[in-house]
C-alpha positions as CSV (number, residue, x, y, z in Angstrom):
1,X,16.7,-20.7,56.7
2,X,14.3,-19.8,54.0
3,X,15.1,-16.1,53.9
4,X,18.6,-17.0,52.8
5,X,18.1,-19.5,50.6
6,X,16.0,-17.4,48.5
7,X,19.0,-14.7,47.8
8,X,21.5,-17.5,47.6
9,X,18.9,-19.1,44.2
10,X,18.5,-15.5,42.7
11,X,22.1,-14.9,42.8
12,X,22.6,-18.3,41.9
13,X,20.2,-18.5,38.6
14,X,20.9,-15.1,37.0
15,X,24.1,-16.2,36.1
16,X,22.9,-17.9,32.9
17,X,21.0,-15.1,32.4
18,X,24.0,-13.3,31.5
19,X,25.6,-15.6,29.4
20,X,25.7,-14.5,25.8
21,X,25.2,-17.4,23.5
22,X,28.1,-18.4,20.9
23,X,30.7,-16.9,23.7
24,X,31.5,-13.5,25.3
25,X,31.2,-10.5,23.3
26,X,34.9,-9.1,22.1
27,X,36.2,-7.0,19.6
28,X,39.1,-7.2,16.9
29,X,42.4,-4.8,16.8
30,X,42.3,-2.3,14.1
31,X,44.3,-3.6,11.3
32,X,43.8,-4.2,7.5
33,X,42.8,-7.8,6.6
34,X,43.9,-9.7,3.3
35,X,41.9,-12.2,1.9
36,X,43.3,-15.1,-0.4
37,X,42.9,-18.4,-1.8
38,X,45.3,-21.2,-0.4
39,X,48.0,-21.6,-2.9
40,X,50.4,-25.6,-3.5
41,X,53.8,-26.5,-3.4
42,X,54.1,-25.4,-6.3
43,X,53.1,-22.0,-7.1
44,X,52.3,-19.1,-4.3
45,X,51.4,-19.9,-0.9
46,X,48.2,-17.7,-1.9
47,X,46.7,-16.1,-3.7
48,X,45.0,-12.7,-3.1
49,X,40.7,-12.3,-3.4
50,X,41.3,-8.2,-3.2
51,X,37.7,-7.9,-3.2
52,X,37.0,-9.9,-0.1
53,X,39.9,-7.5,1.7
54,X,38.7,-5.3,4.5
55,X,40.0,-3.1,7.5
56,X,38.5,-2.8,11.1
57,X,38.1,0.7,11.5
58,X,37.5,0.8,15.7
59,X,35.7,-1.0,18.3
60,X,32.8,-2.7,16.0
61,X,32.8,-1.0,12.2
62,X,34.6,-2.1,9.3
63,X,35.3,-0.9,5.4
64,X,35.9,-1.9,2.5
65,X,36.3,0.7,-0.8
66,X,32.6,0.0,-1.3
67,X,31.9,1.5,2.2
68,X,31.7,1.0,5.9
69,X,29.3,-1.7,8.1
70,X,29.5,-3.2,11.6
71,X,30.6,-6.1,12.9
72,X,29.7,-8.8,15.6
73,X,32.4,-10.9,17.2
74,X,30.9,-13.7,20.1
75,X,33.6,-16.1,20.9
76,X,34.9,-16.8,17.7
77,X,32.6,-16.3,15.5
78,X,32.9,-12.6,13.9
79,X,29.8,-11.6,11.3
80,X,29.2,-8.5,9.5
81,X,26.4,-7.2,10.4
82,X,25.6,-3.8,7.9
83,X,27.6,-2.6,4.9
84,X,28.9,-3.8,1.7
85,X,29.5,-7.1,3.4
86,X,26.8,-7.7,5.5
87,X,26.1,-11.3,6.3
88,X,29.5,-12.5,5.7
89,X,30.7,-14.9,8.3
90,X,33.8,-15.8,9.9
91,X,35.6,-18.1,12.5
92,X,38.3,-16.6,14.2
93,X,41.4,-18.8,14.0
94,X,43.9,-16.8,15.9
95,X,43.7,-12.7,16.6
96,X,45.2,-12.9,13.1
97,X,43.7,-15.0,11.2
98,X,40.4,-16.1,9.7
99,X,38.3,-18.2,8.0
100,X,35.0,-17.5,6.1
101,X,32.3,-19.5,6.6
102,X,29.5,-20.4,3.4
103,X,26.2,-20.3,3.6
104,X,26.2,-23.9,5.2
105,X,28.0,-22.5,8.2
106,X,31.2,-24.5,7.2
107,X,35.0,-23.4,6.6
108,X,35.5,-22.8,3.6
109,X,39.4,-21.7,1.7
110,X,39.3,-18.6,2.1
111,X,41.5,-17.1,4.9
112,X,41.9,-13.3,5.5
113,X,45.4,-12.2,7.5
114,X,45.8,-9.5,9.2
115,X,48.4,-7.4,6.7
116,X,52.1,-7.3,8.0
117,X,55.0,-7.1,5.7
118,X,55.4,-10.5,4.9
119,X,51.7,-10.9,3.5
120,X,51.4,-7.7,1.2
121,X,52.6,-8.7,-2.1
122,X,50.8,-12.1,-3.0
123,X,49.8,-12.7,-6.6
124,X,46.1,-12.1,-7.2
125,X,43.6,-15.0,-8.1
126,X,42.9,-13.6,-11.8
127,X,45.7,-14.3,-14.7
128,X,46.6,-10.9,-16.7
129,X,43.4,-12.1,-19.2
130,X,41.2,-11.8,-16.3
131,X,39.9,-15.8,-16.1
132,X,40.2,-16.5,-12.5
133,X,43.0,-19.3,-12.2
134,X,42.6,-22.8,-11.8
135,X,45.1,-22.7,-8.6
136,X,42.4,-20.5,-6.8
137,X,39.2,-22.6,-7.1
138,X,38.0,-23.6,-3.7
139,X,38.6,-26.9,-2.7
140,X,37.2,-26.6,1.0
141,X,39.7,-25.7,3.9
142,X,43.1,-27.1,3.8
143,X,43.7,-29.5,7.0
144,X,47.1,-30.3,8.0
């Protein structure tokens, strides 16, 4: 009885063993992402952060214009691991949407899309004298 019960725990116990903490490891689809600013009722629906924009190049690296890093998605939770972004953090809402995280490891209202043709041509954050606009100042995540 004891030579079987032996296997039976091994097999048994390694199973957490192989669990990777914060969920399985995955990666994202290539596509371009845009980044913007939740927008009101009575302006935009957003409005565009062009310099938090980036593109998933392949299986785990990204770029940006300022150059190219790696990424790290477990579960949900995707973070940018080397490059011009490294460090950044996001929670992935749907395959197509996400949500930085701040430094406190909360939501915070920025939301990068993945770029179709209904999400290309949203105003940017800064007016035409360059003072970032009082629409775009981050409130913390819009709830429904």
């Amino acid at each position: 009885m004891l030579k079987y019960a032996l296997p039976v725990l091994l097999v048994v116990g390694s199973g957490s063993a192989l669990a990777v903490p914060g969920g399985p490891i995955g990666v994202l689809a290539p596509a371009a992402y845009a980044c913007e600013m939740p927008g009101d009722a009575t302006n935009a629906a957003g409005y565009r952060v062009d310099a938090e924009n980036f593109a998933i190049a392949n299986s785990t690296s990204y770029f940006t214009p300022e150059g190219r890093g790696t990424y790290l998605l477990t579960g949900d939770d995707l973070v940018l691991t080397s490059g011009p972004k490294n460090g950044n953090r996001y929670r992935r809402i749907s395959d197509n949407f996400l949500r930085k995280l701040g430094p406190d490891g909360k939501e915070t209202a920025l939301r990068c899309v993945r770029k179709v043709l209904n999400n290309t041509n949203t105003p940017p954050c800064t007016g035409t004298d360059g003072e970032k606009l009082a629409s775009c100042q981050s409130k913390g995540p819009a709830r429904l």
